[in-house]
N, C-alpha and C positions, 0 to 999 in steps of 0.2 A: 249684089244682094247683101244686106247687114247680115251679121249673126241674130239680130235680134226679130231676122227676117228669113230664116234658112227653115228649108222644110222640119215639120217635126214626127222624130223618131215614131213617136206614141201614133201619129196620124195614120204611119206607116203600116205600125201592126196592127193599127184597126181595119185599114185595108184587107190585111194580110188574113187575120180574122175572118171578116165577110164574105171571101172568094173561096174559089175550089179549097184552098188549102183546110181552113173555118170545116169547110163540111166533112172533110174529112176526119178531122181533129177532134169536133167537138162530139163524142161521141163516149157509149160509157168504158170504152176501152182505154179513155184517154187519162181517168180521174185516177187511177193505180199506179200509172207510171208519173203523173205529176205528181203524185203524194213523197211515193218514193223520192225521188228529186230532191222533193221540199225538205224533207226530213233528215236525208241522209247524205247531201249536198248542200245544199242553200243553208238551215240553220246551221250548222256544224262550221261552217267557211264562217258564218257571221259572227260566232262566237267567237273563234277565232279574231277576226276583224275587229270585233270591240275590246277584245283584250289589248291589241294593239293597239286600238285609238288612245288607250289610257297608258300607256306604257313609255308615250313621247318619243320611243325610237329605241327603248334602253331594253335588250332580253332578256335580262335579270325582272324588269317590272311588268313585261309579257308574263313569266312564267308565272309572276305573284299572282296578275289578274287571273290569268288560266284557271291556278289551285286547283293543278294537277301536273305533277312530275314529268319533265318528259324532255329528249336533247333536244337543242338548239343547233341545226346545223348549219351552214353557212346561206343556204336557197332560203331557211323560214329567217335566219337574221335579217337579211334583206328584205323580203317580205313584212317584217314589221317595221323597219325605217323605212321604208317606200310609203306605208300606207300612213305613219306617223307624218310623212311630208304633205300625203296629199289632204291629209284634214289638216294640215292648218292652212294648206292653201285654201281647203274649202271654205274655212273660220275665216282666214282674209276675204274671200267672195262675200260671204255673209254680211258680215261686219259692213262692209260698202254700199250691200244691198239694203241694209237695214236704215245705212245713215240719208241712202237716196230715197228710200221709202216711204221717209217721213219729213222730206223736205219740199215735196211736193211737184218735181221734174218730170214732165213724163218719160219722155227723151232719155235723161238722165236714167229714170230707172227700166225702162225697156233694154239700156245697153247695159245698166248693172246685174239684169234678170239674167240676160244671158251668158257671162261670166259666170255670176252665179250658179246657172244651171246647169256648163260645161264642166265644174270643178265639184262638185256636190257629184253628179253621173262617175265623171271619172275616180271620185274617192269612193261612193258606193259598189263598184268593181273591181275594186282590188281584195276585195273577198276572194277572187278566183288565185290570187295568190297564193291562198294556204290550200288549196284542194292540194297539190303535189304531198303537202307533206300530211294530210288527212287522209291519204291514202293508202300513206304507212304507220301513219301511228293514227286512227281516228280522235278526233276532236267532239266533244262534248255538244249537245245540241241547243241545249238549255241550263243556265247558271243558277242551278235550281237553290233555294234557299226557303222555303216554303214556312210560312211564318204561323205561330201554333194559334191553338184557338181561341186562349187568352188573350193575345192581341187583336187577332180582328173583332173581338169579342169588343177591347177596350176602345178601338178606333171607332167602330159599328155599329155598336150597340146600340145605342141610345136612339139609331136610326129607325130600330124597328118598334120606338113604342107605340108608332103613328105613321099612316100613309102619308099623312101630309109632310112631315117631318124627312122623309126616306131622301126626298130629291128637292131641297129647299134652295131658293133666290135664283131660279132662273128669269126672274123679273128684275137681276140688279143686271140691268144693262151699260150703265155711264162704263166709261174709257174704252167704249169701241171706236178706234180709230181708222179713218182709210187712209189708204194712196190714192194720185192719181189715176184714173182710166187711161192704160198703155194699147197700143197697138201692136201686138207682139202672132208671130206666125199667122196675120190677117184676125185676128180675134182680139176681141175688145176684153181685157181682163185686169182687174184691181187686186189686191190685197187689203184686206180687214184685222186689226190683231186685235185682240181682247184679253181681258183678263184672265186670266184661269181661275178655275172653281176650287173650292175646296176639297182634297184630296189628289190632286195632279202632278203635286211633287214639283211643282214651277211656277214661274212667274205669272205668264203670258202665251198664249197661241196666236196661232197666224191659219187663216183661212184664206182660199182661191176664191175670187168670186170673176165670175165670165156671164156676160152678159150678150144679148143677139146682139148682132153689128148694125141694123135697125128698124128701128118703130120703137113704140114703149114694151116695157116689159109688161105681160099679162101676167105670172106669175113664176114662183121663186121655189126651189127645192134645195133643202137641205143635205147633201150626199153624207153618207158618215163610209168610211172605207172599211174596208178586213184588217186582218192581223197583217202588220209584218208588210203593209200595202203604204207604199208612199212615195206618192205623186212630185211633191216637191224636190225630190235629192233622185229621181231615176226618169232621163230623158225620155226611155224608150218604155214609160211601162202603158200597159192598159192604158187608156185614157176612154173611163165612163161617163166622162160629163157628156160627149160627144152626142150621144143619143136622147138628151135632155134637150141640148140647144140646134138638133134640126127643126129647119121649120117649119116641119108642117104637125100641123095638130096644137100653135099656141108660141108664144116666146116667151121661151123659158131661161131665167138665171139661174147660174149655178154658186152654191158657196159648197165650199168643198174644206172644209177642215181638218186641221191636221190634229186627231188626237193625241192625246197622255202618252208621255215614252213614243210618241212618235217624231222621227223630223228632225226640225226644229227643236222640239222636247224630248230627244232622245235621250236618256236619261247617262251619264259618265259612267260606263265600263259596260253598257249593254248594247246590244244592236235593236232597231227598232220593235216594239210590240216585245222582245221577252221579259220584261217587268210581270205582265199580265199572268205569264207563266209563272216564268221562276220563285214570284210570291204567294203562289196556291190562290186560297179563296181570297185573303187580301188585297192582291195583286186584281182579282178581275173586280171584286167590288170597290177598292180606288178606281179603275177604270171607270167604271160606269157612272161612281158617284160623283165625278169630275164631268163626264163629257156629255151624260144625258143634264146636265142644266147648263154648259155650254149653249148645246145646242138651242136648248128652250131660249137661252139669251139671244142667238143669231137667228130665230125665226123671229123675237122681237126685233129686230137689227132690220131685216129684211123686210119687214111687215111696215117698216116707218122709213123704210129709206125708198121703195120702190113702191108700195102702195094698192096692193095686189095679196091676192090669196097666195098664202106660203105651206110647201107641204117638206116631210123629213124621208130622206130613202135611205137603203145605207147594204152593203153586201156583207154576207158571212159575220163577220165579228161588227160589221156598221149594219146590218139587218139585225143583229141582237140588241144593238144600242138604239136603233130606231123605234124596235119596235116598246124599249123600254120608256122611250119620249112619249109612243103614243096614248102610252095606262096610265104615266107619273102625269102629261099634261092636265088629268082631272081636277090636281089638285095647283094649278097652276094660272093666273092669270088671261083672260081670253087674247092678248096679243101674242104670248107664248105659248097658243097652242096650236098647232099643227092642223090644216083647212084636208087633208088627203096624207098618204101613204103610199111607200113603195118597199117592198120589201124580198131581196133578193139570197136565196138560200140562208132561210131560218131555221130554227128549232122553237119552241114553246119553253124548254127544260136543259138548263144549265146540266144539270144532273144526270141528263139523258146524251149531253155533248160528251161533259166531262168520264165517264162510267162506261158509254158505248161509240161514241166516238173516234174512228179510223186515227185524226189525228194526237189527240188526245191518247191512243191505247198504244200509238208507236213511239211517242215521245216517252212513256213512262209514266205517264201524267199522277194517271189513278194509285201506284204504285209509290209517288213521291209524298200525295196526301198520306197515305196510310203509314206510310214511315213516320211522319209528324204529326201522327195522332187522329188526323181526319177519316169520320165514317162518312157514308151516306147521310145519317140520323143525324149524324152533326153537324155536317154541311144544311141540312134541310131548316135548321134555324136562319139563317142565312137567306133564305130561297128566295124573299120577299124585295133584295136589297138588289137582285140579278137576274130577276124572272115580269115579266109582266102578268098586270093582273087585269080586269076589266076594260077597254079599249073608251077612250076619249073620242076617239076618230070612230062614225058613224061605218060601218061595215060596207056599205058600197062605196066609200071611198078609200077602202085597203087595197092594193093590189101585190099580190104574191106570186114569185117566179120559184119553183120546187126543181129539185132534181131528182128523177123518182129513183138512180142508185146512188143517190150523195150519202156515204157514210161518214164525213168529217163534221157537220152538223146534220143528224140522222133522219131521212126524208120523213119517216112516220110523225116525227116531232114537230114539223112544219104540222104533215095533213091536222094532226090535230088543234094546234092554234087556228090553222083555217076554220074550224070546226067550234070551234070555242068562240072564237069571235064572230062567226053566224058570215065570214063572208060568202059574197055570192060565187056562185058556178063560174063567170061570165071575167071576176076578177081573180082568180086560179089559173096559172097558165105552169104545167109541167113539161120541162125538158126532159127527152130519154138521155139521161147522160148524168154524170156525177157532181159534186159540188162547184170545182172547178168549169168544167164544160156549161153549164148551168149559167155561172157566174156570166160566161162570156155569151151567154146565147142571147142576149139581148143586140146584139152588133147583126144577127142573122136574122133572129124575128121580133120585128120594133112591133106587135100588137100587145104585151106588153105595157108598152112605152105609150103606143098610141092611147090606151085603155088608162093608164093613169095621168096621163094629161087633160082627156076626158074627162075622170074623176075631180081633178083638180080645179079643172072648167067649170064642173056644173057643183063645187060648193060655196 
């Protein structure tokens, strides 16, 4: 068996998911001790991580990035030349992936995918390197740098003198390029890059696209991911597409793109998704204002390459950008607009994340606005740039998965988007379990899944 043909991790723990284990787990006991985890584990190791990615191996330019005092003992100096080695092995997997990408091999790039994806896995885990020494000296969780109101004011502003103006040229589609369709762990799957939009801090993105193995494609979903969630550099994570491309109820493509600061675009001295943080209200309205006309671009992409009603889903931090596709498509071209919706542990209210928000209140979040001048009052100018307003997408083609104790996006802040947007009874489906368990409970109950493919079917 190739590498390019070896079981995958991801398949694994969606197995692992769906069985005894799944019912166990996914329950609201489970969402406190994943937070915990997240918080006081996972970011803190990855801060760490990205310091080092910038640092080239040297502890002197570790401790710069850190900017925060602290010794260097002999375990963390190794730990930052180990994980300086292994991103540039990753940068060489890359680089090869990239030049096969676009040369058109299938072959070629099936076996550069998987180099690629063994050395990207294995640099993404060596985060667990610095847990020894965050154990005795903790590490920071977020590089917080929270940019005042004058700035976002100057970058943003001008956004809000008009709906139409807020999320503009998701119609300039030219230099979407593909690769060939690979055969890789029996699944048929290409890569698409495109330009980036304005405000994303890069050049170019790169999106998954997986297609049924066959018949034609009935219809296309755009997936947008969570924070901190990414698919391309971690073998073994979640893998959501999976519940899109069973086949029963429809065949469905997945494009799967890799947001702003994410990936690929992980931005130099940060680990994925903490930009979004670290720059306050800036940080999450560059997000959005990048990847909601992304997307509006790759549902045109999708709309003219397979031919077929195209709809946008997206979890946690890709359910706030989804759902921000559905309200901006008003003002947006009819092949850039989204035919249905999925949308999994949302909120209605930035302010409602930001303010009462579980993760958000453990990081420091609200605390780091207020040190750089940020009110509520003054955030709420803003509102319009990170919130949806009026829904594009007809109400019974929304479909919404809640968690009725998710406090990291706050369950009350779903129900009432539900509510606002008039969906029906029939396309509300709540999990007893928290944001996390929530997230995953589609791998246990596809109705769901069944219910917005439906949706997608009948617009």
């Amino acid at each position: 068996m190739s590498s390019s043909e070896s079981p995958s991790p991801a398949n694994a723990l969606n197995r692992l998911i769906s069985g005894p284990f799944g019912a166990f787990m996914l329950k609201p006991w489970y969402d406190p001790i994943a937070l915990q985890g997240v918080v006081r584990f996972f970011m803190p190791a990855s801060r760490a991580w990205a310091a080092a990615n910038q640092s080239g191996g040297d502890a002197s330019a570790f401790l710069e990035s850190l900017g925060r005092p602290r010794a260097v003992g002999k375990s963390l100096a190794r730990a930052v030349v180990e994980t300086s080695m292994r991103h540039q092995a990753y940068r060489a997997a890359e680089a090869a992936w990239q030049q096969a990408a676009l040369q058109g091999d299938a072959q070629v790039l099936a076996a550069c995918e998987a180099r690629r994806m063994a050395a990207a896995d294995y640099w993404m885990r060596a985060r667990t390197l610095f847990i020894p020494a965050h154990l005795i000296n903790p590490f920071a969780a977020v590089k917080f740098n929270i940019e005042s109101e004058a700035e976002v004011e100057r970058r943003h502003g001008a956004r809000l003198a008009s709906p139409a103006l807020m999320f503009p040229g998701a119609d300039e589609s030219d230099g979407v390029l593909a690769t060939p369709l690979c055969d890789i762990n029996g699944r048929s799957i290409k890569w698409v890059r495109f330009p980036a939009a304005q405000f994303s801090h890069d050049a170019h993105g790169w999106a998954r696209v997986e297609e049924p193995r066959q018949g034609d494609v009935a219809g296309a979903v755009i997936f947008c991911h969570g924070i901190m969630m990414e698919r391309e550099q971690w073998s073994s994570l979640y893998d959501q597409a999976q519940v899109f491309l069973a086949p029963e109820g429809g065949r469905i493509a997945v494009v799967s793109p890799e947001g702003p600061g994410h990936g690929r675009r992980m931005r130099p001295g940060y680990y994925g998704g903490e930009p979004v943080l670290a720059d306050g209200v800036g940080g999450i309205a560059d997000y959005f204002a990048a990847h909601v006309v992304e997307i509006g671009r790759l549902i045109a992409w999708a709309r003219k390459t397979y031919g077929c009603r195209v709809a946008v889903a997206g979890v946690s931090l890709g359910a706030l950008t989804a759902q921000l596709v559905v309200s901006a498509a008003k003002h947006w071209p009819k092949e850039c607009q989204p035919d249905a919706a999925l949308l999994l542990t949302t909120n209605e209210s930035l302010l409602d994340v930001t303010y009462n928000g579980s993760l958000a209140g453990e990081l420091g979040f609200p605390t780091q606005l207020a040190a750089a001048g940020w009110t509520p009052a003054r955030i709420d100018r803003f509102r319009p740039l990170v919130e949806p307003g009026a829904a594009a997408v007809p109400p019974d083609r929304i479909v919404c998965v809640l968690g009725t104790t998710d406090t990291v996006t706050p369950y009350g802040g779903g129900e009432r988007l539900v509510g606002r947007w008039n969906i029906p009874p029939a396309n509300v489906f709540r999990w007893h379990g928290g944001h996390f368990a929530a997230a995953f409970s589609v791998l246990r109950d596809r109705a769901p899944i069944h219910r917005f493919k439906a949706a997608l079917a009948e617009a």
